[in-house]
C-alpha positions in Angstrom: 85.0 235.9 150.9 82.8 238.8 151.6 79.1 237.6 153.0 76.1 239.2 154.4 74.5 236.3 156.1 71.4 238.1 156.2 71.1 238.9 152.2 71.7 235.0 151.3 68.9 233.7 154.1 67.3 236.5 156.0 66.4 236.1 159.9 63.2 234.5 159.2 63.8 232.0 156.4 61.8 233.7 153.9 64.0 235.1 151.4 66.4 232.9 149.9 69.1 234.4 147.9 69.8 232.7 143.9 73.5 232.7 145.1 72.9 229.8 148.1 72.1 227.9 145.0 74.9 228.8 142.4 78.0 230.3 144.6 81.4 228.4 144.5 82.4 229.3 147.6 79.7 228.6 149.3 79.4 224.8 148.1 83.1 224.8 149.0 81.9 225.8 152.8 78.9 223.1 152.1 81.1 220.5 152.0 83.5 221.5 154.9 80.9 222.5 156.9 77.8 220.6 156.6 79.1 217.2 154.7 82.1 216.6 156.7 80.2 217.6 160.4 76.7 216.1 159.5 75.5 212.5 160.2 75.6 211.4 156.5 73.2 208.1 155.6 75.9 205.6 154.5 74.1 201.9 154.1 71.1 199.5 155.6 72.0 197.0 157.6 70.4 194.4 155.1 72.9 194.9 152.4 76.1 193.9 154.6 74.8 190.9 156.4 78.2 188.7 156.3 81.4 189.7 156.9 83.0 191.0 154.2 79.7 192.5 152.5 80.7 196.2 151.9 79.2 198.6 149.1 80.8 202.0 148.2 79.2 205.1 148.9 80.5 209.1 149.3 79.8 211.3 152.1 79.7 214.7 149.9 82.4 214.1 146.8 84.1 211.8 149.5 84.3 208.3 148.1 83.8 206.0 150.9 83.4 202.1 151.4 81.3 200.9 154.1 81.9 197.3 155.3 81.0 194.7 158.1 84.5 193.5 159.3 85.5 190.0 160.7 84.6 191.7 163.9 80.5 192.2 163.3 80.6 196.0 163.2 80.3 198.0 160.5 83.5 199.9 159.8 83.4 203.0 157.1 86.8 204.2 155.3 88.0 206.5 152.8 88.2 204.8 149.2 92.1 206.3 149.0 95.2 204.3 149.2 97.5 205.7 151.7 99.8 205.4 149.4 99.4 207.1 146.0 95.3 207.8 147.0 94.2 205.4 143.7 90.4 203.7 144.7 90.7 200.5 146.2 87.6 199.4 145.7 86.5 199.7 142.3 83.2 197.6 142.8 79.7 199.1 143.7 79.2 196.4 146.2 80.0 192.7 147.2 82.0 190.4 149.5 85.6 190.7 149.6 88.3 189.7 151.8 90.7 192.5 151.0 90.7 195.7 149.3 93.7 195.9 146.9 95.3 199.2 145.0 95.1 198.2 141.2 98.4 200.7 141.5 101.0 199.2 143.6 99.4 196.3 144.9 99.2 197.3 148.4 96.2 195.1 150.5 93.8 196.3 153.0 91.6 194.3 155.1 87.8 195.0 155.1 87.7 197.5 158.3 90.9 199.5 156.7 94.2 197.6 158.0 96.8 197.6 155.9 97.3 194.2 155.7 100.2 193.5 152.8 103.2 195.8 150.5 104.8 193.8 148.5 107.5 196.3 148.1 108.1 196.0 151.6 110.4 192.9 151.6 112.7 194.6 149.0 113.9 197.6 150.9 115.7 197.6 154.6 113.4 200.1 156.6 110.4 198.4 157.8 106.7 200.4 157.3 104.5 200.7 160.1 101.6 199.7 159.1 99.1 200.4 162.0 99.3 204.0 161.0 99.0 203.6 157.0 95.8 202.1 157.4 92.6 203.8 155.1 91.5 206.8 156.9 88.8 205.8 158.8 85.7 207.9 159.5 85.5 208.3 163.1 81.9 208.0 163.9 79.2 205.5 162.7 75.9 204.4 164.4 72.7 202.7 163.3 69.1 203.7 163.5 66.7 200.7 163.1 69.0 199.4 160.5 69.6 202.7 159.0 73.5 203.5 158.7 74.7 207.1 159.6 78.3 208.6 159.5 79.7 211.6 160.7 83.9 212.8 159.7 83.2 214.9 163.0 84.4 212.9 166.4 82.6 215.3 168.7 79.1 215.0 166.9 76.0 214.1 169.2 74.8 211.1 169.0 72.7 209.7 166.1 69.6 209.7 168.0 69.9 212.9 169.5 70.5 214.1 166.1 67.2 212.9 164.7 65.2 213.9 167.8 61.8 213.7 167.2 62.2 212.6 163.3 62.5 209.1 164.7 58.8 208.7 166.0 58.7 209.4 162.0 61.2 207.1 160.7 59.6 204.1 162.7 56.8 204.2 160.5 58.1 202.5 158.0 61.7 201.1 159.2 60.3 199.5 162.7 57.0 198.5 161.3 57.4 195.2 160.6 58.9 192.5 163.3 61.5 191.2 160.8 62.3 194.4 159.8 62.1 196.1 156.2 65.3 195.0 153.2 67.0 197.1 150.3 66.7 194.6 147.4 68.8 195.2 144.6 72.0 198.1 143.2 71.2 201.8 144.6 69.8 203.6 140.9 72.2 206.5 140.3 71.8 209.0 137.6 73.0 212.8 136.9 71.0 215.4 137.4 71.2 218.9 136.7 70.8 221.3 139.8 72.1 221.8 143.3 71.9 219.0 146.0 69.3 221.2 148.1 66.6 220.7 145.4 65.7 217.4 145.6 66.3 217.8 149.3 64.2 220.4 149.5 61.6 218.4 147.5 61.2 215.6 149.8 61.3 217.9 152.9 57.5 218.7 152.5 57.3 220.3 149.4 54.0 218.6 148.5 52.4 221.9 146.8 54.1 221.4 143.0 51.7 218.1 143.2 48.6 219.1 141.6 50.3 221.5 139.4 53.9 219.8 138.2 52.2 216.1 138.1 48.5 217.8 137.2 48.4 214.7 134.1 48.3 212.3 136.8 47.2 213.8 140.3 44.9 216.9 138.9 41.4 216.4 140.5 42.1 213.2 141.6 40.8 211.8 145.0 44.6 211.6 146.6 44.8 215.3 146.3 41.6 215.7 148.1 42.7 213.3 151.0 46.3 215.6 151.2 44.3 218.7 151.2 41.8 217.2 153.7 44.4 215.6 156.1 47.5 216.7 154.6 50.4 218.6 157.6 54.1 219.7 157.4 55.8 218.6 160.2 58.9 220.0 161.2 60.4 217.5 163.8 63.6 219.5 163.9 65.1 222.5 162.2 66.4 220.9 159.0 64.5 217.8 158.9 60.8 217.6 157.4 57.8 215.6 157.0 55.0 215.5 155.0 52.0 213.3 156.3 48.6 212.7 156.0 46.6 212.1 159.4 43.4 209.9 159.2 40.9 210.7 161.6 40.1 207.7 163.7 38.2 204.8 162.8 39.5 205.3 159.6 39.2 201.9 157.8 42.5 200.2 157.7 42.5 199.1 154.2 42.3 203.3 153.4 45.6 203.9 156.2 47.8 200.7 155.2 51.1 201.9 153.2 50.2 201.0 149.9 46.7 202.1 149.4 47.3 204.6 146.9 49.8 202.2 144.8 49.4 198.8 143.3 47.3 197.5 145.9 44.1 199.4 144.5 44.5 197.6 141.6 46.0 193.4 142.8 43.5 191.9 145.3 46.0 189.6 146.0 48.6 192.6 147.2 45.9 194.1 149.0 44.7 191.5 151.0 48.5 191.2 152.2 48.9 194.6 153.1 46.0 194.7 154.7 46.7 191.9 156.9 50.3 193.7 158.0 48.7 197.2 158.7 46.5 195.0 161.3 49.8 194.1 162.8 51.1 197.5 162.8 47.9 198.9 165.1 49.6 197.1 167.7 53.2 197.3 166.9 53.1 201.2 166.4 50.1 202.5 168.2 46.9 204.3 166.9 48.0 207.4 165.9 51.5 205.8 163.5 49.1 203.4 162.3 46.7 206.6 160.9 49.7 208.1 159.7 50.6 208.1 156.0 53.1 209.7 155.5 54.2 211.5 152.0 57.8 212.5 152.1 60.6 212.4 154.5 64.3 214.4 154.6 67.1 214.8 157.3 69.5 217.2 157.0 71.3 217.3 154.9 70.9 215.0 152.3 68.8 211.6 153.3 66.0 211.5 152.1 62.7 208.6 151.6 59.3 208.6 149.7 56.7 206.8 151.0 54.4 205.8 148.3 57.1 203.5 146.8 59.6 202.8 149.5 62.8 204.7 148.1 65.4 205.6 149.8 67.3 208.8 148.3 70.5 210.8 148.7 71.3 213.9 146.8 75.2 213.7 146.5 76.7 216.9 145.9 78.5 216.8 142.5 79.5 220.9 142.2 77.2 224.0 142.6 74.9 223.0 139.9 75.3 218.9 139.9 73.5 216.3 141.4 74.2 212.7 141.7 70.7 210.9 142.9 71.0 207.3 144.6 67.6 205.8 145.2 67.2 201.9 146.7 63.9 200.2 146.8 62.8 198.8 150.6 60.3 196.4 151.5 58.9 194.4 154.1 61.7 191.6 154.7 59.5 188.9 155.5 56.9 189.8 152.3 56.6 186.5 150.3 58.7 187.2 147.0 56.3 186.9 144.8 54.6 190.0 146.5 58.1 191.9 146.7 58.2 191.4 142.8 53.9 192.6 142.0 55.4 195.7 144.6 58.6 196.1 142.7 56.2 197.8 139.8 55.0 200.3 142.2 58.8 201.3 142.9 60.0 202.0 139.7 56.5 203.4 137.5 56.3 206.7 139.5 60.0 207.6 141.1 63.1 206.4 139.8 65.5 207.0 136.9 62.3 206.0 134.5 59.8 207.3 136.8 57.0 209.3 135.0 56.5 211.7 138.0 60.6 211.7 138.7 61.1 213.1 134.7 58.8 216.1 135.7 60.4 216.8 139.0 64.0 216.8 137.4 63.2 219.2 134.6 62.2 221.5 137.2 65.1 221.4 139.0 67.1 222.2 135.7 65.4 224.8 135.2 66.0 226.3 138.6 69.5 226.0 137.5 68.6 229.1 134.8 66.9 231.0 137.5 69.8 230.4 139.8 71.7 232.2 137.3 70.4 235.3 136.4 72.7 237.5 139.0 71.3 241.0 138.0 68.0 239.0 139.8 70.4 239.0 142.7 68.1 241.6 144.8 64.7 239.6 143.8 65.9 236.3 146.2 63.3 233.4 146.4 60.0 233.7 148.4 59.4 231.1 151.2 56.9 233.0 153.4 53.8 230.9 152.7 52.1 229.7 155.6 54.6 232.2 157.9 53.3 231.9 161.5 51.0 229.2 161.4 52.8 226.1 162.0 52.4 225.5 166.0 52.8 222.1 168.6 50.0 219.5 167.7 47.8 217.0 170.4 49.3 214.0 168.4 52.4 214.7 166.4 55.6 215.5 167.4 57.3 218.7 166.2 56.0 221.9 164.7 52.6 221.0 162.1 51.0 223.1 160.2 48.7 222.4 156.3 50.0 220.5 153.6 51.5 223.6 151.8 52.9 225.5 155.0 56.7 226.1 153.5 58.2 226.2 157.1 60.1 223.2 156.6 61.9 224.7 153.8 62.2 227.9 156.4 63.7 225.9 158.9 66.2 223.8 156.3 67.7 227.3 155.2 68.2 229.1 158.3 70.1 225.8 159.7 72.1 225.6 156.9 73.0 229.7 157.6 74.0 228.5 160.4 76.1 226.0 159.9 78.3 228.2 156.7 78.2 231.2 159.7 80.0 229.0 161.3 82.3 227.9 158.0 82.9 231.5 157.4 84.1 232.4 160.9 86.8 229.3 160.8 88.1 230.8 158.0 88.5 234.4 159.6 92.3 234.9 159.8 
């Protein structure tokens, strides 16, 4: 496969080429590449509390079940029989003592063991069964209850990985001291479009806004505040932030997660978060407790929105197919008759029926016709706005620059050069 590295993402991340969107071969490097050597977002801790409790997930268009075993830990194995590779879990989530192939009838324990073959006791040679176990994936760590993979042994640590996106992350997943929950099935639905889209979406891309969403957010006072207060934050190359930074003294009841949602309209909600944001001054310090965020992404494909606390993975399904997962996540020790007024504010905007997640997805269809046009091949995409402003900031961590500063998409692209430069000189004979 003949590529000019420089004419799909050139050396400062403003030209994008249509094919890094479109090209076989290059999704077929995506997923050797990035999927299979990135720390992949898996599970929260809430929804396997027992042993037993797994749910099934993929890391790329690997199907994957992630369980906590008899031992406590949280073990994550390829959903393949090792012995004609049929599914053995056919279930979305649950508690299960074994995992058994509908095909054969051969029994796996939760971690991946190969527990039972009933075949086995009619023949004379004897199986080894500590090495026909589900292939395991080698690396999985946790992050405030979030659960990361990696197929790569070597790959840094988890924390390492998310460097400075963590001071971001522990916004919302460390500030409460029970911890926040994922109530409820992950919302999955087909999109049409490639996996970076959405990603690239949540990364920062707060400019489409007032334009995409005008019906709802045109002249409204949110978009003042964003343009007012708004940054891009760039925390490290690939993953991106999109916050808004009150100035201080900023009364709490405008900073507490929730203020632009349902709270402005249920006193009762209101008077709840207010009292947690209170709580959160000292838990977080000042500056996190002015910070409201917008949108969050690691690389490659994790991704959360603020406004109605929704986790989100783009799962690769093909050059121009998406699979999105979203799971609601809330305060763990809210009463549950608040969980269920705030369960309105999850699913109105964002979501499968979301008003604002309709218009979003059309647009990334119609990407897909833009992606497309190949004798556009030498007009790529334009990412230069903002080029050379975004710098170190007094009270955020990573690069920051304005609320429409694209150097987060800048800095998503060139990793992922990177990372199929490195693909493409594997495959060198």
């Amino acid at each position: 496969m003949a590529v000019n590295l420089q004419q799909l993402v050139n050396d400062d991340g403003t030209l994008v080429s249509r094919r890094v969107f479109r090209d076989p071969d290059l999704y077929r490097i995506e997923q050797q590449q990035i999927f299979a050597r990135s720390w992949l977002y898996v599970a929260h801790d809430s929804q396997l509390r027992k042993p037993g409790d797994f749910l099934a997930n993929y890391m790329g268009e690997t199907p994957v079940i992630v369980a906590r075993g008899d031992d406590g830990k949280i073990h994550v194995s390829i959903n393949s029989c090792s012995h004609r590779g049929v599914p053995v879990c056919r279930s979305d989530f649950g508690n299960a003592k074994r995992f058994v192939c509908p095909y054969h009838n051969w029994s796996y324990t939760v971690d991946g063991r190969l527990d039972a073959v009933p075949q086995e006791k009619k023949v004379c040679s004897k199986l080894d069964k500590e090495k026909l176990g589900l292939k395991k994936v080698p690396r999985v760590e946790n992050y405030k209850g979030l659960i990361f993979a990696c197929m790569d042994p070597s790959i840094e640590s988890l924390d390492s990985y998310l460097g400075d996106m963590r001071f971001y992350l522990d916004c919302m997943f460390d500030r409460y001291p029970g911890g926040v929950e994922v109530i409820g099935a992950a919302h999955k639905w087909q999109l049409r479009g490639n996996w970076k889209l959405p990603v690239e979406n949540q990364l920062g891309d707060v400019g489409h806004g007032p334009f995409l969403h005008g019906s709802l957010l045109k002249n409204t006072p949110q978009v003042d505040e964003l343009e007012q207060f708004g940054m891009n934050v760039v925390p490290k190359a690939g993953h991106g932030v999109a916050v808004r930074l009150m100035p201080p003294n900023t009364p709490l009841d405008q900073c507490m997660w929730g203020a632009d949602g349902i709270a402005a309209f249920d006193l009762e909600v209101q008077a709840y978060l207010l009292e947690r944001q209170q709580e959160v001054v000292a838990r977080l310090g000042d500056v996190r407790a002015r910070l409201k965020p917008l949108t969050y992404s690691v690389y490659p494909n994790f991704s959360y929105l603020w406004g109605n606390n929704t986790i989100r993975i783009s799962h690769p399904r093909g050059p121009n197919g998406v699979e999105y997962w979203s799971w609601w996540v809330i305060d763990a020790d809210a009463p549950d008759h608040i969980k269920e007024k705030l369960r309105v504010n999850y699913t109105f905007f964002f979501g499968p029926g979301g008003v604002l997640e309709q218009e979003d997805s059309e647009a990334w269809a119609q990407q897909v016709i833009g992606n497309a046009i190949e004798v556009a091949d030498d007009a790529p995409y334009y990412y230069g706005l903002g080029l050379g402003d975004a710098k170190a900031h007094p009270e955020l961590p990573g690069m920051v620059s304005s609320c429409y500063d694209e150097h987060y998409a800048r800095d998503f692209y060139l990793r992922w050069r990177g990372d199929i430069a490195i693909g493409l000189a594997e495959k060198k004979p």
